[in-house]
PyMOL Python script that loads the backbone (N, CA, C, O; Angstrom):
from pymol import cmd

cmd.read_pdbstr("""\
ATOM      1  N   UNK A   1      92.934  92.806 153.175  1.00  0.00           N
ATOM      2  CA  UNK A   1      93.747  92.100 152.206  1.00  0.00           C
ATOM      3  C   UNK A   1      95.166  92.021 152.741  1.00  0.00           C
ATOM      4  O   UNK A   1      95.877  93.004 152.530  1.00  0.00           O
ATOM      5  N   UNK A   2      95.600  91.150 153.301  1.00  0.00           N
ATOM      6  CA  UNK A   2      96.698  90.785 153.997  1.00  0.00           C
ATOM      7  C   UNK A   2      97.909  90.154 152.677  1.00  0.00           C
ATOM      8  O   UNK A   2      99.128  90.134 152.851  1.00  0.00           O
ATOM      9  N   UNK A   3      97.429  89.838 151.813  1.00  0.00           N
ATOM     10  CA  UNK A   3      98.675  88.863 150.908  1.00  0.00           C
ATOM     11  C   UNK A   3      99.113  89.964 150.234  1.00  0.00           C
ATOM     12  O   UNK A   3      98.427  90.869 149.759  1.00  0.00           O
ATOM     13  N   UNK A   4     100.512  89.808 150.221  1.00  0.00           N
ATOM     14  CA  UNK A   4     101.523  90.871 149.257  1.00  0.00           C
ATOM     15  C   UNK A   4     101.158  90.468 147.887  1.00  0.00           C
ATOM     16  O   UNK A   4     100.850  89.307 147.616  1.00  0.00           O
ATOM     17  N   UNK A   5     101.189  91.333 147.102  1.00  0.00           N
ATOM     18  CA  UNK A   5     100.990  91.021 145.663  1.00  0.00           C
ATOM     19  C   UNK A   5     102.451  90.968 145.054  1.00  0.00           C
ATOM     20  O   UNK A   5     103.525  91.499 145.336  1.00  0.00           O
ATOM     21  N   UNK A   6     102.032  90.145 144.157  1.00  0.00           N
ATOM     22  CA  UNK A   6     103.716  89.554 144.191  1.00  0.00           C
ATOM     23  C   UNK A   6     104.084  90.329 142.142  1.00  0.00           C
ATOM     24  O   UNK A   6     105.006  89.955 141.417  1.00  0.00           O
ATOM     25  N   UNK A   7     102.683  91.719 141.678  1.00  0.00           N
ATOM     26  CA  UNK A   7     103.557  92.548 140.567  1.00  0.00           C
ATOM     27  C   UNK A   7     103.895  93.698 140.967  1.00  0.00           C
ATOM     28  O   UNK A   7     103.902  94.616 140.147  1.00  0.00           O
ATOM     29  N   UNK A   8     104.257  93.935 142.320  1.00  0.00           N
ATOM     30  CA  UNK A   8     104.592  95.302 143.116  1.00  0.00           C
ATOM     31  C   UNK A   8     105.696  94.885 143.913  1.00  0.00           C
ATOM     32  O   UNK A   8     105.816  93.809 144.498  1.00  0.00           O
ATOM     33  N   UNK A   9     106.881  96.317 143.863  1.00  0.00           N
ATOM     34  CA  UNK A   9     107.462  96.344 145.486  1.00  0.00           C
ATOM     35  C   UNK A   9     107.015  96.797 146.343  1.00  0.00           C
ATOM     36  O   UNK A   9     105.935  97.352 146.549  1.00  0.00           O
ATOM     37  N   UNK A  10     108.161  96.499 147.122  1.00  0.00           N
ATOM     38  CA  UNK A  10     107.542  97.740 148.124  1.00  0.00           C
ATOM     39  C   UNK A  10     107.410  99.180 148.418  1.00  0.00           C
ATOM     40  O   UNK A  10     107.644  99.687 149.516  1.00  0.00           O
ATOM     41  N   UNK A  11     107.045  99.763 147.427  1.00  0.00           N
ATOM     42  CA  UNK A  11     106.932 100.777 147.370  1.00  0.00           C
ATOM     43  C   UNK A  11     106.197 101.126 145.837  1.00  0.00           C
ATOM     44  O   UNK A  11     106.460 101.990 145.000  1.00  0.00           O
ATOM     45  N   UNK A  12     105.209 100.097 145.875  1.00  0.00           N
ATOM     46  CA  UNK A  12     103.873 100.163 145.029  1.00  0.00           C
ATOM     47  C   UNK A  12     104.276 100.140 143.720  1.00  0.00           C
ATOM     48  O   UNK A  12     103.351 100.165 142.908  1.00  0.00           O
ATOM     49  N   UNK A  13     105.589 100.092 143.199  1.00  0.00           N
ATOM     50  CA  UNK A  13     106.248  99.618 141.663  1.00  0.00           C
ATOM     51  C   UNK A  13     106.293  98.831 140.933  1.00  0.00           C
ATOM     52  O   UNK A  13     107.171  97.969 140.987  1.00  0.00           O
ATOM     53  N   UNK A  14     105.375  98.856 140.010  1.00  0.00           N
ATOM     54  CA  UNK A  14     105.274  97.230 138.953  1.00  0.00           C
ATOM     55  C   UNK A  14     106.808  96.699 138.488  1.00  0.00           C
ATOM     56  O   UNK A  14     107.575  97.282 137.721  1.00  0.00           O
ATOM     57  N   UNK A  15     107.023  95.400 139.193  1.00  0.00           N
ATOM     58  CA  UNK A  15     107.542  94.677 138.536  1.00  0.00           C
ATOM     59  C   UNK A  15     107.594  93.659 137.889  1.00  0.00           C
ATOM     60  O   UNK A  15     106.652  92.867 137.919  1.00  0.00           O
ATOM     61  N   UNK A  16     108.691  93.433 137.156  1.00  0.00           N
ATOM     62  CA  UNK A  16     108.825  91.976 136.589  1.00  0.00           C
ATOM     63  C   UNK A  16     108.408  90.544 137.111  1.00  0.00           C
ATOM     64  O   UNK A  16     109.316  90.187 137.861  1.00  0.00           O
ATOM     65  N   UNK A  17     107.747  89.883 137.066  1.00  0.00           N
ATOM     66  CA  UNK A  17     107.799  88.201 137.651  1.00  0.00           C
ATOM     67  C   UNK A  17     108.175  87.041 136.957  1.00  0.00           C
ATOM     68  O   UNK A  17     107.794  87.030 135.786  1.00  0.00           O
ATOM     69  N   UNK A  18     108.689  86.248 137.261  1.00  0.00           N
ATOM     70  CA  UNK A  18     109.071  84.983 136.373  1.00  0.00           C
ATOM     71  C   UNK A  18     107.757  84.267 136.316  1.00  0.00           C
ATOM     72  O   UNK A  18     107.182  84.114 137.394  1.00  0.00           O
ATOM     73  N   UNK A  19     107.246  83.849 135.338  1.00  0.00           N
ATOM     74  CA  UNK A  19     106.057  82.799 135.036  1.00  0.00           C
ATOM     75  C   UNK A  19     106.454  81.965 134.227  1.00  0.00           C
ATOM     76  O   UNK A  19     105.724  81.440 133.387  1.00  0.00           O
ATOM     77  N   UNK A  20     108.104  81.648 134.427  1.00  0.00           N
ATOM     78  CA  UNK A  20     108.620  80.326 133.722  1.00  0.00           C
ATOM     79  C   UNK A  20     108.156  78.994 133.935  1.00  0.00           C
ATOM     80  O   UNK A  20     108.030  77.962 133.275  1.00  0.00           O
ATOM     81  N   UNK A  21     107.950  79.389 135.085  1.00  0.00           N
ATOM     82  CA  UNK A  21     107.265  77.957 135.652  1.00  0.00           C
ATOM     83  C   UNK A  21     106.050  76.914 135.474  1.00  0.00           C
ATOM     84  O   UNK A  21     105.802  75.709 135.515  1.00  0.00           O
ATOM     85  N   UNK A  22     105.149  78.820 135.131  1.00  0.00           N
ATOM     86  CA  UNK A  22     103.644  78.270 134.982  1.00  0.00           C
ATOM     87  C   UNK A  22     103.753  77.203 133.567  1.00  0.00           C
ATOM     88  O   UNK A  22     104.577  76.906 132.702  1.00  0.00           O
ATOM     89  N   UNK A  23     102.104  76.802 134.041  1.00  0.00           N
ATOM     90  CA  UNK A  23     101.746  75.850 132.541  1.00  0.00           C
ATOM     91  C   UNK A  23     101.269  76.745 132.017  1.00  0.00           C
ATOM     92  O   UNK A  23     100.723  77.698 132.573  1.00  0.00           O
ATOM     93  N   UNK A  24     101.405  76.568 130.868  1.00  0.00           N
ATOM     94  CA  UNK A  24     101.220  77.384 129.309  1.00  0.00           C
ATOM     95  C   UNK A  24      99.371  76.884 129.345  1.00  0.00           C
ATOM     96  O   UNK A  24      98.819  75.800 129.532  1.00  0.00           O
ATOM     97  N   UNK A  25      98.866  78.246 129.073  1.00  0.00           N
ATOM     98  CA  UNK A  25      97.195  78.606 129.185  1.00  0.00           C
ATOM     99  C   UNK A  25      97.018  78.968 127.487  1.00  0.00           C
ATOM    100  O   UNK A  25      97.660  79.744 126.778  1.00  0.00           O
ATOM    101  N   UNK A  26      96.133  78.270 127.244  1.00  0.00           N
ATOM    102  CA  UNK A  26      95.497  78.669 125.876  1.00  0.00           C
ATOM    103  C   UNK A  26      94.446  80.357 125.904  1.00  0.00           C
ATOM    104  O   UNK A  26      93.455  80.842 126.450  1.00  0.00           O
ATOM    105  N   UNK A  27      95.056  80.551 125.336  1.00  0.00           N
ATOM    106  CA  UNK A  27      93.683  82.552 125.711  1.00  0.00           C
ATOM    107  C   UNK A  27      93.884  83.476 124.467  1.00  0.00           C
ATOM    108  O   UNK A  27      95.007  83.793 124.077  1.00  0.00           O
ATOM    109  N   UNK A  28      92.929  83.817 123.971  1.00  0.00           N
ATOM    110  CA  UNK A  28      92.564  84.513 123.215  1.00  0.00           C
ATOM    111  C   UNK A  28      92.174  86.396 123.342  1.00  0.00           C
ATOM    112  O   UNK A  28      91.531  86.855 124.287  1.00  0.00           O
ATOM    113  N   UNK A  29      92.530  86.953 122.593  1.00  0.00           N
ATOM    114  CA  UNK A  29      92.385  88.582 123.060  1.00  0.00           C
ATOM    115  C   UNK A  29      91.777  88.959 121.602  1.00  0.00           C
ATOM    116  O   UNK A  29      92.135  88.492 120.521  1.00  0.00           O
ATOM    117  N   UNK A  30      90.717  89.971 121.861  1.00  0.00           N
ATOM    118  CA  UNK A  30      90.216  90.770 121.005  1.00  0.00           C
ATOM    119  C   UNK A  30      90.566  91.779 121.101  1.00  0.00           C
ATOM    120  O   UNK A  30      90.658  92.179 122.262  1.00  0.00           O
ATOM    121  N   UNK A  31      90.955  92.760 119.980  1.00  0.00           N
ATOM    122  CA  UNK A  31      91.486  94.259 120.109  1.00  0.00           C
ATOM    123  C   UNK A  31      90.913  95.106 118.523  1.00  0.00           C
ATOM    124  O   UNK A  31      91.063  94.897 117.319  1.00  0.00           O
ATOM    125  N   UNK A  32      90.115  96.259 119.486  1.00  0.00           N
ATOM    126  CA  UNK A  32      89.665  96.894 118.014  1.00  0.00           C
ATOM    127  C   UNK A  32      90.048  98.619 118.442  1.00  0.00           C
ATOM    128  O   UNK A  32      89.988  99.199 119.526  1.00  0.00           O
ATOM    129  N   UNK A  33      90.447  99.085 117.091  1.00  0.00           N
ATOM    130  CA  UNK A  33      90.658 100.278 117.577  1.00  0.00           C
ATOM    131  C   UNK A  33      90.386 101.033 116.140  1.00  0.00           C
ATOM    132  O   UNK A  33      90.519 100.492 115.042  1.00  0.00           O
ATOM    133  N   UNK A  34      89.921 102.591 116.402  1.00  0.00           N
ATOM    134  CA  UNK A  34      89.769 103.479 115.347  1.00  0.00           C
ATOM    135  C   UNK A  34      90.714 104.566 115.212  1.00  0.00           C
ATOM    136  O   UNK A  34      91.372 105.191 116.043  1.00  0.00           O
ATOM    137  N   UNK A  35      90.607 104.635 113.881  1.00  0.00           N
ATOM    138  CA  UNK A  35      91.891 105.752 113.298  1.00  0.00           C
ATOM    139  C   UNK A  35      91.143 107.159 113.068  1.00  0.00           C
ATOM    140  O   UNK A  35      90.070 106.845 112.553  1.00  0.00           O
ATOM    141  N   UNK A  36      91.181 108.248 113.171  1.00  0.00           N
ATOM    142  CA  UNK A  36      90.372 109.321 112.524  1.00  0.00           C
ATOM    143  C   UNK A  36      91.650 110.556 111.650  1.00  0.00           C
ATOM    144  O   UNK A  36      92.537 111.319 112.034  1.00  0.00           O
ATOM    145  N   UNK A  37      91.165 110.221 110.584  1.00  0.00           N
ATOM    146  CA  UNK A  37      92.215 111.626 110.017  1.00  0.00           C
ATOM    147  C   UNK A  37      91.461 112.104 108.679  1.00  0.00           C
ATOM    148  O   UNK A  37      90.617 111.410 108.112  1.00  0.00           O
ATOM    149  N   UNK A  38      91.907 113.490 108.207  1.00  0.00           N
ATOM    150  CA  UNK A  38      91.271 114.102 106.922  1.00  0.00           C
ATOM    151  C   UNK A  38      91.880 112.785 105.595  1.00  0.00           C
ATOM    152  O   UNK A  38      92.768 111.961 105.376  1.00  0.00           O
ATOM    153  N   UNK A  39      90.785 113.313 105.098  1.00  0.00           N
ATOM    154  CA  UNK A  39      90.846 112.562 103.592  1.00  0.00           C
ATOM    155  C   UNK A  39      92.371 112.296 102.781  1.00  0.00           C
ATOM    156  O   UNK A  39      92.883 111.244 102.398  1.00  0.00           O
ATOM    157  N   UNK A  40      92.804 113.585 102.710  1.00  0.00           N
ATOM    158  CA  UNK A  40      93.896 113.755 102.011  1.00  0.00           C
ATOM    159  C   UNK A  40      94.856 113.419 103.190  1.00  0.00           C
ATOM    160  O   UNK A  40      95.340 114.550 103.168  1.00  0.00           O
ATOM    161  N   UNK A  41      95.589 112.770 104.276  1.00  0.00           N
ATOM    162  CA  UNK A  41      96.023 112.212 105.082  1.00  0.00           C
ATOM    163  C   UNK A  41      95.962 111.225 104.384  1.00  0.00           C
ATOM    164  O   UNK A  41      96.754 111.006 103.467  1.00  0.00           O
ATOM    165  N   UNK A  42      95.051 110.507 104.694  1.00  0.00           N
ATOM    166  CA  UNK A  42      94.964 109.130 104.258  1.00  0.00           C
ATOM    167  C   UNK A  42      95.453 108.790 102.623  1.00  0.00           C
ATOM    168  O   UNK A  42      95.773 107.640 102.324  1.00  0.00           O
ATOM    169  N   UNK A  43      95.473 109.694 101.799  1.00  0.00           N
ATOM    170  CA  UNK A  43      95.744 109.721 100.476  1.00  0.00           C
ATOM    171  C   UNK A  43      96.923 109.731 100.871  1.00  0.00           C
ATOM    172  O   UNK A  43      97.407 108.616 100.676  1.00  0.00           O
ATOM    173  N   UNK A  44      97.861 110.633 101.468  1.00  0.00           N
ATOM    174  CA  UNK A  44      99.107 110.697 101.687  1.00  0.00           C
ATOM    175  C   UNK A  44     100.366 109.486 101.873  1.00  0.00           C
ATOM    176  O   UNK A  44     101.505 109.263 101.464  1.00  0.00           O
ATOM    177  N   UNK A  45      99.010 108.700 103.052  1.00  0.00           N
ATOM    178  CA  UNK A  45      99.893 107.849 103.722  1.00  0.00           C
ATOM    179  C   UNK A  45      99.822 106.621 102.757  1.00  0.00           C
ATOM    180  O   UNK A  45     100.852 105.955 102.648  1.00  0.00           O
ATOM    181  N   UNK A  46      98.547 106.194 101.938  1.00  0.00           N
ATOM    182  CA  UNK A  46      98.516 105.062 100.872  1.00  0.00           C
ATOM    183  C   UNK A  46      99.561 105.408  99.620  1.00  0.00           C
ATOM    184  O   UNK A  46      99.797 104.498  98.825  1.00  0.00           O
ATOM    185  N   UNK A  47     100.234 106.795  99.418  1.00  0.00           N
ATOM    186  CA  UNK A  47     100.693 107.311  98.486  1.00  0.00           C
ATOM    187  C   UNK A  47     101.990 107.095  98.427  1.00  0.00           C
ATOM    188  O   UNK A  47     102.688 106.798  97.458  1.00  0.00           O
ATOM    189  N   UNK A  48     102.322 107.302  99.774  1.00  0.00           N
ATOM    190  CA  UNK A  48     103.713 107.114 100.734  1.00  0.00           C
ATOM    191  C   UNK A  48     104.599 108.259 100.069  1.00  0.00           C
ATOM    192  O   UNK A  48     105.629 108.157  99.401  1.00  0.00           O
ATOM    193  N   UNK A  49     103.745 109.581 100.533  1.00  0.00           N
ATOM    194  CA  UNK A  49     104.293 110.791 100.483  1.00  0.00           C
ATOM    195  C   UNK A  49     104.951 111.510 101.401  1.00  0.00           C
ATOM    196  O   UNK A  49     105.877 112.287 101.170  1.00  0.00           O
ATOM    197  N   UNK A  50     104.209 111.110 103.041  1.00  0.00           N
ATOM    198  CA  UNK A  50     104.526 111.745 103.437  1.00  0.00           C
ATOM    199  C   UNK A  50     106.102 111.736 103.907  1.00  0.00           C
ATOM    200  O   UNK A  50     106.997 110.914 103.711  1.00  0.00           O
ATOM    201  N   UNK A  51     106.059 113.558 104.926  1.00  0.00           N
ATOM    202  CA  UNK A  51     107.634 113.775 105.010  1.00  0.00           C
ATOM    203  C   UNK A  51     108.507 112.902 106.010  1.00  0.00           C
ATOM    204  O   UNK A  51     109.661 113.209 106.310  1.00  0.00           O
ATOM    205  N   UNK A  52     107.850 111.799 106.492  1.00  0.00           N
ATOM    206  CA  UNK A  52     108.418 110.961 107.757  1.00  0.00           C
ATOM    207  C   UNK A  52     108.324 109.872 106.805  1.00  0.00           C
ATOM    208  O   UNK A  52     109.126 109.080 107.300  1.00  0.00           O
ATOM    209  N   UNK A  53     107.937 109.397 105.917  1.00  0.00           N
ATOM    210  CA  UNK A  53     108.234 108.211 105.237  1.00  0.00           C
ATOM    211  C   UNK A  53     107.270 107.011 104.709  1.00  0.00           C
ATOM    212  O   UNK A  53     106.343 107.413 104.006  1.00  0.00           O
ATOM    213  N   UNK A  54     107.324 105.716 104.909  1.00  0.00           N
ATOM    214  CA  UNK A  54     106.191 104.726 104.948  1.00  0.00           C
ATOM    215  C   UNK A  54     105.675 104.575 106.080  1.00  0.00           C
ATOM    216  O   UNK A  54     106.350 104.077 106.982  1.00  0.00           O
ATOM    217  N   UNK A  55     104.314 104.983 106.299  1.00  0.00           N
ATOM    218  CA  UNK A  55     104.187 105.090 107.739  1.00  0.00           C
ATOM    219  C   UNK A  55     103.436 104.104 108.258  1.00  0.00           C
ATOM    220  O   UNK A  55     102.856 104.168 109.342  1.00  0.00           O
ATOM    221  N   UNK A  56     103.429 103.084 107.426  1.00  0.00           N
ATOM    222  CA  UNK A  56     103.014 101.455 107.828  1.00  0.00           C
ATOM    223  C   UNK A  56     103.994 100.552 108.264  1.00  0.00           C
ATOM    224  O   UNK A  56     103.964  99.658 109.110  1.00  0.00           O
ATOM    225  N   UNK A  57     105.130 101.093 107.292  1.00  0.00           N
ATOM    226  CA  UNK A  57     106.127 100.262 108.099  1.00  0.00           C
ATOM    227  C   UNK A  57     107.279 100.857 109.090  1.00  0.00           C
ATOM    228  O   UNK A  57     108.232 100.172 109.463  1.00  0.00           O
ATOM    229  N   UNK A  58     107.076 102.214 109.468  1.00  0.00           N
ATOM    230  CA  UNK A  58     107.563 102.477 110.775  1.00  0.00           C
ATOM    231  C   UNK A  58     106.129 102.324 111.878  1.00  0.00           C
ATOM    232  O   UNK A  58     106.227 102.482 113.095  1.00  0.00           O
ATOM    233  N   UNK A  59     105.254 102.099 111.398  1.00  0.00           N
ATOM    234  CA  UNK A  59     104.544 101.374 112.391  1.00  0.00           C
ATOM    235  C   UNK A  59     104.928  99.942 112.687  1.00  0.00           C
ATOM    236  O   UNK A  59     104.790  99.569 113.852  1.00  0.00           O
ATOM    237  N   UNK A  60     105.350  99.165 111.871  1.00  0.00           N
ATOM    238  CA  UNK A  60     105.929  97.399 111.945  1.00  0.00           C
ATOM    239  C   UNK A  60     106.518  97.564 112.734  1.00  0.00           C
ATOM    240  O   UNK A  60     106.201  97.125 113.839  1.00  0.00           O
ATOM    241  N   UNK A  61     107.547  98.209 112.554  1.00  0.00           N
ATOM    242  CA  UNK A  61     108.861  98.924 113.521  1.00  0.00           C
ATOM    243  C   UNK A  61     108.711  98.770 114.617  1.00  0.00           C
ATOM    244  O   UNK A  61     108.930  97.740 115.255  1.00  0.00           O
ATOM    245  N   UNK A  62     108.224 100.006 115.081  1.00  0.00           N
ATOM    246  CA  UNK A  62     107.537 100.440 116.234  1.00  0.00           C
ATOM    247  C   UNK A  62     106.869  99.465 117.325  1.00  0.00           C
ATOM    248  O   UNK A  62     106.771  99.600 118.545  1.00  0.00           O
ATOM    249  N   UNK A  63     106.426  98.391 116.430  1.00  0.00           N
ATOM    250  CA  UNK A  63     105.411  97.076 116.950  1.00  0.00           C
ATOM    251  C   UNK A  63     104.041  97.410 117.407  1.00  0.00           C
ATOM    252  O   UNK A  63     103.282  96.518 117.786  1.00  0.00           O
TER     253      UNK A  63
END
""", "prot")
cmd.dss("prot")
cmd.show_as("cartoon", "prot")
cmd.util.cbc("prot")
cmd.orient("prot")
C-alpha cells in the first residue's frame, strides 16, 4: 500500500480534512443502543430527583 492516507500525519495522527469540496452524498445511519439500571434509578431519573439534576437534559447538553 504505497498511497498516503490523507486522515493521518505523519506520525499516524488523525486529522482534520476539508470535504468542502465534495458533492453532498445522501446516507443514512442506524444506531441502537441499551441502557441497564435498577428500577428505582429509573424512577429517579423520570422523577427528576436525582442529585445531578434533569438527566435528560444534561444529556441534550452533552449531545
Amino acid at each position: 500500500m504505497g498511497e498516503k492516507l490523507t486522515h493521518f500525519d505523519d506520525r499516524g495522527r488523525a486529522i482534520m480534512v476539508d470535504v468542502g469540496a465534495k458533492e453532498a452524498t445522501l446516507r443514512r445511519a442506524v444506531a441502537r443502543g441499551e441502557v441497564r439500571m435498577e428500577p428505582a434509578t429509573l424512577t429517579r431519573i423520570m422523577d427528576q430527583s436525582m442529585e445531578k439534576g434533569d438527566v435528560f437534559n444534561v444529556a441534550r447538553v452533552a449531545g
